[in-house]
N, C-alpha and C positions, 0 to 999 in steps of 0.2 A: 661559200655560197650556200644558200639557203631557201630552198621551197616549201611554202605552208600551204597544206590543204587544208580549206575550211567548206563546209558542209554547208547551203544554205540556210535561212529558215525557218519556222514552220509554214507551210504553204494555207494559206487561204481559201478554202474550196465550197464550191458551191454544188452542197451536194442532194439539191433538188431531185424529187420523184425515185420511183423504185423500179422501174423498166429497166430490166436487165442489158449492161453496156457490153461492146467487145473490148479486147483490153488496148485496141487504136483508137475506140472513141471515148475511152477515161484517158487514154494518154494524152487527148486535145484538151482536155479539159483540165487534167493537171499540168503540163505545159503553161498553160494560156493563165494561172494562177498566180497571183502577188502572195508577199508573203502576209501573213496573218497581224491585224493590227494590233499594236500594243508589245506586237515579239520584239523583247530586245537583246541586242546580242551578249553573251557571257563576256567575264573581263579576258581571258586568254584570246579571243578572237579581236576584242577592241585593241588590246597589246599590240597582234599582229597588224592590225590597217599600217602600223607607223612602217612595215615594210618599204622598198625601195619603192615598189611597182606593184599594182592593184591591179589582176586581172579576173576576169568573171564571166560566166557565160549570159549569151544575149536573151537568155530566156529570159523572162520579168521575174521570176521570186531572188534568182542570184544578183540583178541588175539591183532590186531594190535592198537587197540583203549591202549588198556591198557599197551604197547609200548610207544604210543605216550603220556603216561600221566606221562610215569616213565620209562624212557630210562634207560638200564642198568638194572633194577629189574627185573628179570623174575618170572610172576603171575603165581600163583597155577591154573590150567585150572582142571576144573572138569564137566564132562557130567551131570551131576547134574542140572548146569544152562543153558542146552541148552533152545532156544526158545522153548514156548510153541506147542504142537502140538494142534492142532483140526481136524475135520473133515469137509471136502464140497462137496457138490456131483460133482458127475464125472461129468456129462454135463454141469456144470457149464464153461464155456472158455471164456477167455477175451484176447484182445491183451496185449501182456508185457507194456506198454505203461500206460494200465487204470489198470494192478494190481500194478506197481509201484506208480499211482496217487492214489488208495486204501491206500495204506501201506506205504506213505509220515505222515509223522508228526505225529503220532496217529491213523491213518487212519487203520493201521494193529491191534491195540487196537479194536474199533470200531468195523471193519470187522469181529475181531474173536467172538467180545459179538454177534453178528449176528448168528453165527455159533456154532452147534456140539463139543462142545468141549471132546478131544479124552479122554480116561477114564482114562488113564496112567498118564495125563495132574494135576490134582489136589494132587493126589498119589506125584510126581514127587515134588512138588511144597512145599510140607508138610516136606518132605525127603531133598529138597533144604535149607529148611526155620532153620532145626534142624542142618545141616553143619554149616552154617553160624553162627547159636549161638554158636555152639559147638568151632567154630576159635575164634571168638569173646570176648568168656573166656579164651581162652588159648593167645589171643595178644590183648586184650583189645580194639581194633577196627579193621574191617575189611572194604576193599571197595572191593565191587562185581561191573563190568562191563561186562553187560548184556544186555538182547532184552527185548523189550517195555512191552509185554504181561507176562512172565515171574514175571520180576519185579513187577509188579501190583499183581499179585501171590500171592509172595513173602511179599510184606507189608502187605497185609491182613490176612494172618498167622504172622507175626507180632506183629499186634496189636492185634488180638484176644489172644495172648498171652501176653499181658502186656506190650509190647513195646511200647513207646510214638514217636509220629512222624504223620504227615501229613497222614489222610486218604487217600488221592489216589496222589502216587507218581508224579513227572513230568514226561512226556512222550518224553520231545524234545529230540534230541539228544546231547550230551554231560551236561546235563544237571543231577546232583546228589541231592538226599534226603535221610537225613539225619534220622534216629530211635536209640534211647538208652533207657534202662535199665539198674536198677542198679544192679552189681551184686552178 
């Protein structure tokens, strides 16, 4: 059996005006973001669409990411793998500018190990991690296209579970890692 995590990607943002945001009202706003046009995806990720089973989260940059990987297939989208939540405090406000400079490349990894992560977050993660096995036996490989922190999640229930595959995923975008178990 075989689960690839692939990273969506690059996100699209509209990053109008300089009024400092909280990090729940940049997080609507990167949420609610397609991916960036003209991104296309690396060939290791196109490799993996031919997987058994295309799942993705329902947010729009991994919906349309996993579009662009496998035109014509339409992915199993489950709430499941939305990006991870955390917590930051309300007076915290940055311009849109330096939360997108945050949350370029890993930077949203980072910023979240900084941070309260929300309780529901690990829960969610655990419950994400047992889908994905659970497709995995039933089509013998799955590829998940997902958000940075999530994925990070995810492989570490993984491997604490017996799955073989690189301790800490890549973070870039469009960028996959590969975990298998026998089954």
């Amino acid at each position: 059996m075989e689960i690839i995590l692939a990273r969506h990607g690059p996100p699209q943002l509209q990053l109008a005006g300089w009024a400092p945001l909280s990090l729940a009202a940049w997080l609507e706003l990167y949420y609610r973001s397609g991916i960036a046009a003209g991104a296309a995806p690396v060939a290791c990720c196109i490799q993996a669409a031919s997987a058994g089973l295309l799942v993705c989260s329902p947010l729009r940059r991994c919906v349309e990411s996993a579009q662009r990987l496998a035109p014509g297939q339409a992915p199993l989208c489950d709430a499941l793998f939305r990006e991870a939540q955390f917590a930051c405090p309300a007076w915290l406000r940055l311009p849109p500018w330096l939360w997108a400079a945050l949350f370029r490349r890993g930077g949203h990894d980072a910023l979240a190990a900084r941070l309260r992560a929300h309780p529901a977050t690990a829960q969610r993660a655990t419950l994400a991690t047992q889908r994905l096995v659970e497709l995995a036996r039933q089509h013998g490989s799955v590829l998940l296209v997902g958000h940075g922190l999530m994925i990070r999640l995810i492989a570490t229930e993984l491997l604490a579970h017996g799955w073989r595959g690189p301790r800490s995923p890549s973070g870039d975008y469009w960028q996959c890692t590969r975990y298998r178990a026998e089954d």
